[in-house]
C-alpha positions in Angstrom: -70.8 23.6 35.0 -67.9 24.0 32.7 -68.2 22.6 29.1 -67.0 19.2 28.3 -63.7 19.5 26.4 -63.3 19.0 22.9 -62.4 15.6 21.8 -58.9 14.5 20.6 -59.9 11.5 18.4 -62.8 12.7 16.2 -63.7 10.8 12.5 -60.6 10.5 10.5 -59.4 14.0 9.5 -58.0 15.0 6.0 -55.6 17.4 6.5 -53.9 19.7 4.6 -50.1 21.1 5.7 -48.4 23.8 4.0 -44.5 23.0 5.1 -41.3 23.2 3.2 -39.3 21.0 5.9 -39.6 17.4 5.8 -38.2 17.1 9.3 -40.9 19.2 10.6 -43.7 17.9 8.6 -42.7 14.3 10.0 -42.7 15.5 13.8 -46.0 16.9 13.2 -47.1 13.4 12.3 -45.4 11.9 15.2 -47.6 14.2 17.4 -50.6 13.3 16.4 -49.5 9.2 16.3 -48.6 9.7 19.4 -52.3 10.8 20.6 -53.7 8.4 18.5 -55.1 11.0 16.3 -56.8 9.7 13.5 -55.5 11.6 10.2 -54.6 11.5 6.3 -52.7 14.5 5.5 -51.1 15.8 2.2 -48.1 18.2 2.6 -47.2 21.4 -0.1 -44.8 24.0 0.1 -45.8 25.9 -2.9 -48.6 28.2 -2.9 -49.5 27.1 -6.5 -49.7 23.8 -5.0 -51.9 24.9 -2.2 -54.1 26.3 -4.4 -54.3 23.1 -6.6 -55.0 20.8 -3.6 -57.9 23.2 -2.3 -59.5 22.6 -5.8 -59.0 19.0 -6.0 -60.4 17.5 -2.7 -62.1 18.3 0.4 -60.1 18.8 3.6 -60.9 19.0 7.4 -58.2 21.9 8.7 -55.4 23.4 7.6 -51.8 23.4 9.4 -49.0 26.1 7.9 -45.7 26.9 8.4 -45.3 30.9 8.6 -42.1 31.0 6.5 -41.9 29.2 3.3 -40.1 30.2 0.0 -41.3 33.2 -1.7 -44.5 33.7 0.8 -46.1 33.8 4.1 -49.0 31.7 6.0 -51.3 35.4 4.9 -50.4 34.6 1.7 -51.7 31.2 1.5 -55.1 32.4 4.0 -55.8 35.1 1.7 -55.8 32.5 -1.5 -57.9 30.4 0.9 -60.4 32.8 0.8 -60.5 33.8 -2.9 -60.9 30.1 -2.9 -64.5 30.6 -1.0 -63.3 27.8 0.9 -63.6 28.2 4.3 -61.6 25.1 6.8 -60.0 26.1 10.4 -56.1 27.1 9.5 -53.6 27.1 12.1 -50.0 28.2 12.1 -47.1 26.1 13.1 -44.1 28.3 13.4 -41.3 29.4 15.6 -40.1 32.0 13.4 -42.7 34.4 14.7 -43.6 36.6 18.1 -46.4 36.3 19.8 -47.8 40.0 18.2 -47.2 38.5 15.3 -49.5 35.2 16.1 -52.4 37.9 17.4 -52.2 39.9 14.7 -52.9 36.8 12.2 -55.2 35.3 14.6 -57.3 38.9 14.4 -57.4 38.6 10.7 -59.4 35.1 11.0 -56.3 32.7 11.3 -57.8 29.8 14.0 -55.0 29.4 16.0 -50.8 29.6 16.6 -49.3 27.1 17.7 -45.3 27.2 18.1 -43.1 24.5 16.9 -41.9 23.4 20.2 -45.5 22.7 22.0 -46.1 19.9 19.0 -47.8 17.9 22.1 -50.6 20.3 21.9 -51.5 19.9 18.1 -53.8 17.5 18.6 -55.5 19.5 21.5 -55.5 22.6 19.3 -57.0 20.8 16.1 -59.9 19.6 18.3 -60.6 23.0 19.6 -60.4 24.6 16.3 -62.4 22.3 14.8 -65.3 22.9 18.0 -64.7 26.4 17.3 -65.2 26.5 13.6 -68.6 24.1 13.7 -70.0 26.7 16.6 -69.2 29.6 14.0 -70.5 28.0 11.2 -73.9 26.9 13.0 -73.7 30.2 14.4 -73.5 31.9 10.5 -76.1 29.7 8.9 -78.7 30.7 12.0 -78.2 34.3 11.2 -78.9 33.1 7.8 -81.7 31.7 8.3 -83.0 34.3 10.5 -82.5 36.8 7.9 -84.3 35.1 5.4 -86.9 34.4 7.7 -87.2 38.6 8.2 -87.1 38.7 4.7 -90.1 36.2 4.1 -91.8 38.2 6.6 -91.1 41.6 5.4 -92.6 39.8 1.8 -95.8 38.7 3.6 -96.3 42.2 5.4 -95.9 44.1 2.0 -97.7 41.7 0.5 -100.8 42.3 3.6 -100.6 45.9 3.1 -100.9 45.9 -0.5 -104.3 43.4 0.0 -105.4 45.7 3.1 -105.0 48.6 0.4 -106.8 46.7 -2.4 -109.4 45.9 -0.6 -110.1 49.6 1.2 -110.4 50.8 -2.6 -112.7 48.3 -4.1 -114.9 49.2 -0.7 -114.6 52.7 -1.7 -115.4 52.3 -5.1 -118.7 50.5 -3.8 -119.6 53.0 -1.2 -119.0 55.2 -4.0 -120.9 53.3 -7.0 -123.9 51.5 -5.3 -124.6 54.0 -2.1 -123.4 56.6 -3.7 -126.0 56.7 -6.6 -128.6 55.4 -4.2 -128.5 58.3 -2.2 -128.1 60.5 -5.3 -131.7 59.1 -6.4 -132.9 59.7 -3.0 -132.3 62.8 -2.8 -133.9 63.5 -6.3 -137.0 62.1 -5.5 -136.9 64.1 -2.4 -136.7 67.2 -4.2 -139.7 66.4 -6.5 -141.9 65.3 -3.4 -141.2 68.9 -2.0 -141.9 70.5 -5.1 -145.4 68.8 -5.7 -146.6 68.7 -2.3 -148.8 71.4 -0.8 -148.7 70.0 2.7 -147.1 71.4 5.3 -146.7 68.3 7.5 -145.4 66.3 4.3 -143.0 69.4 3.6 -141.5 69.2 7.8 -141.2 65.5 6.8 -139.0 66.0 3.8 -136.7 68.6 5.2 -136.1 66.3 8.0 -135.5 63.5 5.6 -133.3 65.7 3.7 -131.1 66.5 6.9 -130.6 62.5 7.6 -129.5 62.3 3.6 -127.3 64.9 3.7 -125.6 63.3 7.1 -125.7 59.7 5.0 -124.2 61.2 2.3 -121.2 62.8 4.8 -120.8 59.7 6.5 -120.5 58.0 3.2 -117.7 60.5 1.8 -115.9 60.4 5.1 -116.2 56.8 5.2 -114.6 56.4 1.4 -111.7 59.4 2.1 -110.3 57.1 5.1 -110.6 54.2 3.0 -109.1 55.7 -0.1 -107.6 59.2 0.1 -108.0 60.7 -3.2 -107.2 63.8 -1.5 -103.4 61.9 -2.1 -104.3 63.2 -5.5 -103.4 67.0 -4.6 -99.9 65.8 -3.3 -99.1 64.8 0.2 -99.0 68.1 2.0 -102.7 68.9 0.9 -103.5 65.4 2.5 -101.6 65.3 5.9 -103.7 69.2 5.5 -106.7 67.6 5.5 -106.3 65.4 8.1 -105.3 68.0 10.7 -108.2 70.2 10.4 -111.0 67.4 10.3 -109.1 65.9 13.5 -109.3 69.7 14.8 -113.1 69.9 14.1 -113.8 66.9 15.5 -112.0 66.1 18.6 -111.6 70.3 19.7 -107.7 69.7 19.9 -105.6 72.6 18.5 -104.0 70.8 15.6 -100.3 72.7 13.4 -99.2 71.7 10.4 -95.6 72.8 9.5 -94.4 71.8 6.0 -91.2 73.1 4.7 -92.3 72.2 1.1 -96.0 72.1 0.6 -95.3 71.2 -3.1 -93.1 68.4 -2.3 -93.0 65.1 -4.8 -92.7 61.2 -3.8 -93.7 58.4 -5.1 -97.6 57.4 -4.1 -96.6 54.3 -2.2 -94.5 56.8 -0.1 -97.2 59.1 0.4 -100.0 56.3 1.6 -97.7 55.7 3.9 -97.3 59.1 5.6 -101.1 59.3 4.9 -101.5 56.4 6.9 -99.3 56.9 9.6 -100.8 60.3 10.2 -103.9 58.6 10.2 -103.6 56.1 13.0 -101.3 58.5 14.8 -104.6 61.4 15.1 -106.5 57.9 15.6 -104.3 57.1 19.1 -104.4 60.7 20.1 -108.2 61.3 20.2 -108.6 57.6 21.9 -105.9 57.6 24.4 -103.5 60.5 24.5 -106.0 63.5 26.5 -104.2 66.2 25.0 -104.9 69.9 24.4 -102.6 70.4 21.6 -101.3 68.2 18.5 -98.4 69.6 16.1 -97.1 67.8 12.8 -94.2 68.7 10.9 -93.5 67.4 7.9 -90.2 68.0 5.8 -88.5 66.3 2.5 -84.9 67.7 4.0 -81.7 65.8 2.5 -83.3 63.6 0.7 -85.4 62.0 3.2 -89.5 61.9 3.7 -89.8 63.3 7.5 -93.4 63.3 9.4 -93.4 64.1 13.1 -96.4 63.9 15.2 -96.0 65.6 18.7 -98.9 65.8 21.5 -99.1 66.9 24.9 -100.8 64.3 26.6 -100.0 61.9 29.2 -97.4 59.8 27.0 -97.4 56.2 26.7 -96.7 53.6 29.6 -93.4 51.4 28.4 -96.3 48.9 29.5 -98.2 49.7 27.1 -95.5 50.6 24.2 -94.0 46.9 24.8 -97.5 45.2 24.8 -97.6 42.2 22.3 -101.2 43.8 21.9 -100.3 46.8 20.4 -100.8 45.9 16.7 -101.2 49.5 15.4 -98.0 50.4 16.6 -96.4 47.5 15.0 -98.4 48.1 11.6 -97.0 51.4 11.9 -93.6 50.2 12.0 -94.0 47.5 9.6 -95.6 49.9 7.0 -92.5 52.2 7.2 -90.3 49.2 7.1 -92.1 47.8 3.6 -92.1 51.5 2.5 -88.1 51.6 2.6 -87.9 53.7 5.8 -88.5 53.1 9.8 -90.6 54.4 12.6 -89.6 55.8 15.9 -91.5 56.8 18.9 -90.6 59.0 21.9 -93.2 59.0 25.0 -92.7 60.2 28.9 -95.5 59.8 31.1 -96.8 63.0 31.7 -94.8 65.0 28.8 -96.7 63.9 25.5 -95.6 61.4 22.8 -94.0 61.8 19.4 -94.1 59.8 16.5 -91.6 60.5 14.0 -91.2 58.8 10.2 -88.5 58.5 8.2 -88.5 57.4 4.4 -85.3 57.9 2.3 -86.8 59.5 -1.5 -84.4 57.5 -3.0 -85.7 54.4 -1.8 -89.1 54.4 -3.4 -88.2 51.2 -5.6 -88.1 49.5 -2.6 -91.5 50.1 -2.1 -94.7 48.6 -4.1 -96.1 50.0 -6.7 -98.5 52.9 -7.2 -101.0 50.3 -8.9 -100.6 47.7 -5.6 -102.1 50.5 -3.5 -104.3 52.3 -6.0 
C-alpha cells in the first residue's frame, strides 16, 4: 500500500523567505492563499538580515531565491548552519539548471523548486517538512541508540571490573585462610612422621601427605586462574604459561610464537589477552577435538595481536549465532571495554581461530590497573 501523502494545510507555518523581488515574494504568497495554506512569513534579502531573523525567532522552513545581491542561496545555507539551526530550505529560482539544483540538493538543500511551478510550493513545503521530521526522528533514534551502547559498554566495564574484584579477593582467601591451613597441615604431618615408629601410622602419613600436596596444587591452580600473578613477569610469560599447562593436561600439541617476548602494555590490556587466551584453551579442550593448538602473539604497529588457531572441527554458524553463547560475547565485550575488538574465523571441518586486537595507544580507554588488581 503506498503511503498516504503529505498534507498541504498543516499548523500555521512561520516562514522565512530570503528574496530581493517584491513581485516574486508576493506571487509566492498568492500560491500558498491560493491552497489555503496556512502561513506567517517574513521576507530578507540581506544575508546580515537572514542571519538576524535566525537569531531572533523560531521558524518552520526556509524558501530562497538563488540570486540575490552580493550572494548565493549556499551562502545563506552555509550561515544556516554556523547558526546550528537546522529548518528544511528550499530554493525558488529560475536563474539556475537543473545540475545546479542537484548539486545544492546533494549538499543538504531540501528541495528546488523553479519559479514558474509556484502551484507546487505548497506540495513541496509539505513534503519537505515530512521529510525533515522522518530525518530528524531518524537522527535522535541513532542518538539514542548510541547512548544506549554507551550505557551498556559502561555497565559491561563496570561487570568486568566487579567479576575481576571479586576473582582476587577469592584468591587472596584461598590464599590466606586455605593456604595457611594447609601449611599447618602439612607441618604437623611432618612431626607425626618424625615421632612415630609405626609402620602402618608412617603408610598413613605418606598417603595423607600425597592428598595435601594434590590440595595444595589444586589450591594454587585454583588462585592462578582466578588471579594471574604470573601477569606479574609480563604478558608473554603468562600466555607461556598457559600453553604448556593446557599441553599437559589436555595432550594437545600447544606453540607459542611471540615476536616480542619482552613486550610492555598496560595491565588492563594484558588481563585481557590473559583472559581471552584463557576461555579460548577453555572452548578448545571442551568442544573443538583437535590435535594441534598454535598462538601467536605480536605488538606489530602499534597494536596488541593474539591469535588462537586449532584444527578441530570448527564451529557450526548455529552455534557461533546462538543467543547462548555468552563466552563468546564476553569475549567480545572484554575486548570492546579494553579499547580493541574480537574476531573469529571457523569452517566445519578446518579448525577455528580467534584473533584479538588492542590498539597500545588506547589503554586510557581501558580501566585501571587497580579496577582489575
Amino acid at each position: 500500500m503506498a503511503a498516504p501523502a503529505p498534507s498541504l494545510h498543516p499548523q500555521s507555518l512561520n516562514i522565512l523567505h530570503l528574496e530581493d523581488s517584491e513581485l516574486d515574494h508576493q506571487l509566492v504568497c498568492r500560491a500558498l492563499l491560493k491552497e489555503k495554506f496556512p502561513f506567517q512569513i517574513t521576507r530578507v534579502d540581506a544575508l546580515d538580515d537572514f542571519s538576524r531573523q535566525l537569531s531572533q525567532q523560531p521558524f518552520d522552513v526556509i524558501l530562497a531565491d538563488y540570486r540575490l545581491p552580493g550572494f548565493t542561496a549556499l551562502d545563506a545555507w552555509a550561515a544556516l548552519k554556523a547558526s546550528g539551526v537546522r529548518l528544511p530550505f528550499i530554493l525558488l529560482s529560475g536563474a539556475i539548471g537543473e545540475p545546479a539544483a542537484v548539486a545544492a540538493i546533494q549538499l543538504g538543500i531540501s528541495d528546488y523548486l523553479p519559479k514558474d511551478k509556484l502551484q507546487n510550493l505548497a506540495r513541496v513545503i509539505a513534503s519537505a517538512l515530512e521529510v525533515f521530521k522522518a530525518k530528524a526522528a531518524e537522527a535522535r533514534a541513532v542518538s539514542e541508540l548510541a547512548a544506549s551502547e554507551q550505557r551498556l559498554a559502561q555497565f559491561a566495564q563496570h561487570l568486568q571490573t566487579a567479576i575481576e574484584n571479586e576473582r582476587a579477593a577469592i584468591a587472596r582467601e584461598i590464599h590466606d585462610d586455605i593456604g595457611g591451613s594447609l601449611a599447618a597441615v602439612r607441618l604437623d604431618l611432618a612431626w607425626i612422621a618424625r615421632h612415630s615408629e609405626a609402620t602402618d601410622m608412617r603408610e598413613h602419613v605418606s598417603t595423607a601427605n600425597d592428598m595435601l600436596q594434590h590440595a595444595i596444587g589444586a589450591s594454587q591452580r585454583i588462585m592462578m586462574n582466578l588471579r594471574p600473578a604470573i601477569l606479574d613477569q609480563g604478558l608473554y610469560p603468562a600466555i607461556q604459561w598457559l600453553a604448556e599447562s593446557f599441553q599437559r593436561r589436555s595432550g594437545v600439541k600447544t606453540s607459542l610464537v611471540c615476536n616480542q617476548p619482552g613486550m610492555q602494555s598496560s595491565k588492563p590490556i594484558q588481563l585481557t589477552a590473559y583472559r581471552t587466551a584463557q576461555e579460548a584453551l577453555t572452548n578448545i579442550s571442551k568442544y573443538a577435538n583437535c590435535t594441534e593448538v598454535k598462538m601467536d602473539l605480536s605488538d606489530a604497529e602499534g597494536v596488541l595481536t593474539l591469535e588462537i588457531s586449532d584444527n578441530g572441527g570448527g564451529i557450526s554458524d548455529a552455534a557461533l549465532n546462538n543467543p547462548a553463547a555468552f563466552g563468546i560475547r564476553g569475549l567480545k565485550e572484554r575486548a570492546k571495554v579494553a579499547g580493541g575488538w574480537l574476531d573469529i574465523s571457523t569452517r566445519p571441518g578446518r579448525g577455528t581461530t580467534v584473533i584479538l586486537n588492542i590498539p597500545l595507544d588506547g589503554d586510557s580507554r581501558s580501566p585501571t590497573e587497580a579496577d582489575f588488581l
